[in-house]
N, C-alpha and C positions, 0 to 999 in steps of 0.2 A: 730183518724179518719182513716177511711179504704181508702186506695188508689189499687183500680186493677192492676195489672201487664198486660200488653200487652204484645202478644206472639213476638217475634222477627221476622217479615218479611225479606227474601229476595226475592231478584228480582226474578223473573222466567226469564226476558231477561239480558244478560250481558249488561253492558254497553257498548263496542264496539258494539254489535249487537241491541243500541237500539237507535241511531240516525238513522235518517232516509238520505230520499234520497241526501240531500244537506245540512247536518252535524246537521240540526234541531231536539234536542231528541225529541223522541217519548214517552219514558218512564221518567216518574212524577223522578226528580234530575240526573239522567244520568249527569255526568260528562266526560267531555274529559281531559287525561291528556295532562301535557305538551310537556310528550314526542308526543302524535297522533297530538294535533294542528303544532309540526315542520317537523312531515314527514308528515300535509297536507298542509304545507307551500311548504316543498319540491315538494310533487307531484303539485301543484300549477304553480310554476315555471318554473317544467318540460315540464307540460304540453301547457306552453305559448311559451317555447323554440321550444317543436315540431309543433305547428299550423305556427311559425314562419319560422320555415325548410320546413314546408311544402309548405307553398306559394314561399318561393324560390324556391322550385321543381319545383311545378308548373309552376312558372314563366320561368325557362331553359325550360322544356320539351314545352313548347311551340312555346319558341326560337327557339328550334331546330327546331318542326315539321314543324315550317312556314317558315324553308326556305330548307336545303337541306336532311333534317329527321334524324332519328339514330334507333338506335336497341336499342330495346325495351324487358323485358326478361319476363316482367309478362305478361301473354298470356290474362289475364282480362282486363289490360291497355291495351294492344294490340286492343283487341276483342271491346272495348270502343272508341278508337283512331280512328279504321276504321270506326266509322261515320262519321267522318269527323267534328264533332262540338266541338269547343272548351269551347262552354259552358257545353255542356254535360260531357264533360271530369273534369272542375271543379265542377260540381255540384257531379259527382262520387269522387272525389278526397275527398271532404270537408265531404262528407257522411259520407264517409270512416274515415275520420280525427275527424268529429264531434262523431260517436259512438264510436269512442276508447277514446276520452277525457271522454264524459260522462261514461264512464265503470271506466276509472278512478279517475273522481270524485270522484264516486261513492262509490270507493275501497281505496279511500285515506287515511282510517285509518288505513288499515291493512298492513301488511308488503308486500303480496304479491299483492298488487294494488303498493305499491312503485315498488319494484323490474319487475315488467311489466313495468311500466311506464319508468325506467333505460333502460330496454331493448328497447324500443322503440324510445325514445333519443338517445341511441347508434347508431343502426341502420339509422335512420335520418342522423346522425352526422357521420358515413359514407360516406351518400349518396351524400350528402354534400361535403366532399371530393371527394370522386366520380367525380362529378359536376365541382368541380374546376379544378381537371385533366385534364377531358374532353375536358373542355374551352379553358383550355394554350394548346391541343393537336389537337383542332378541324381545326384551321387555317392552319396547317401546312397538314393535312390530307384532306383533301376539295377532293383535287380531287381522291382521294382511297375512299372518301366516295360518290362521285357521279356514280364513277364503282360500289361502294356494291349497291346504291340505283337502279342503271339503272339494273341491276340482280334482281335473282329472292329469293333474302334472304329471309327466312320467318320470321326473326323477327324487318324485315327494315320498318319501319310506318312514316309515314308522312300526313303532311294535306294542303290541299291549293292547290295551281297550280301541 
């Protein structure tokens, strides 16, 4: 009996490159190994760490502005802050927060969506310290911070009264 041989297909898309947007293949068996499912466990993780640093942020930066303000270094938070709304300020914040998570979904197979995502954790996780410096520094400094406020610093913001 005659049996045909089939030519050997390969893919035209790799397989990293053929899931799609939120790890669903696109292309007919695409497999994920098990090294990509644990660095997109890891960027997973990461990424719940920093939405989680981030509303702490948020939450001091608004400590501060509602009562005797601080300096502020990013000139866009700044530029934001001087509305004066603090919805507005989260709803930039979260924007801001929201498209770097989705970029790293996005990117969570590849090595350079992890190692972005390290970096951005990092930085958080600075800020964060930062933050808690601040706090044990802030009480003892009140009135050095009502002379910078009552001047004419340009990166002193506050909101409220």
């Amino acid at each position: 009996m005659f049996t045909p041989e089939l030519p050997a297909v390969s893919p035209s898309v790799t397989p990293a490159a053929s899931r799609g947007l939120f790890g669903v293949p696109t292309a007919f068996g695409a497999q994920v190994s098990a090294f990509e499912r644990r660095r997109a466990l890891r960027v997973w993780m990461l990424m719940l760490a920093i939405v989680l640093m981030s509303v702490a942020d948020l939450y001091m930066t608004l400590t501060h502005l509602n009562s005797v303000g601080m300096g502020e270094a990013n000139p866009i938070a700044r530029w934001v802050i001087g509305y004066g709304s603090p919805w507005l300020l989260g709803i930039w914040k979260f924007g801001c927060i929201g498209l770097a998570c989705l970029i790293f979904a996005i990117a969570r197979h590849r090595w350079s969506g992890e190692v972005a995502c390290w970096a951005c954790f990092a930085v958080l996780t600075g800020l964060t310290l930062h933050w808690m410096a601040y706090s044990a520094e802030a009480s003892a400094l009140t009135p050095q911070m009502h002379l910078i406020a009552a001047g004419e610093a340009s990166n002193w913001v506050r909101m409220g009264n």
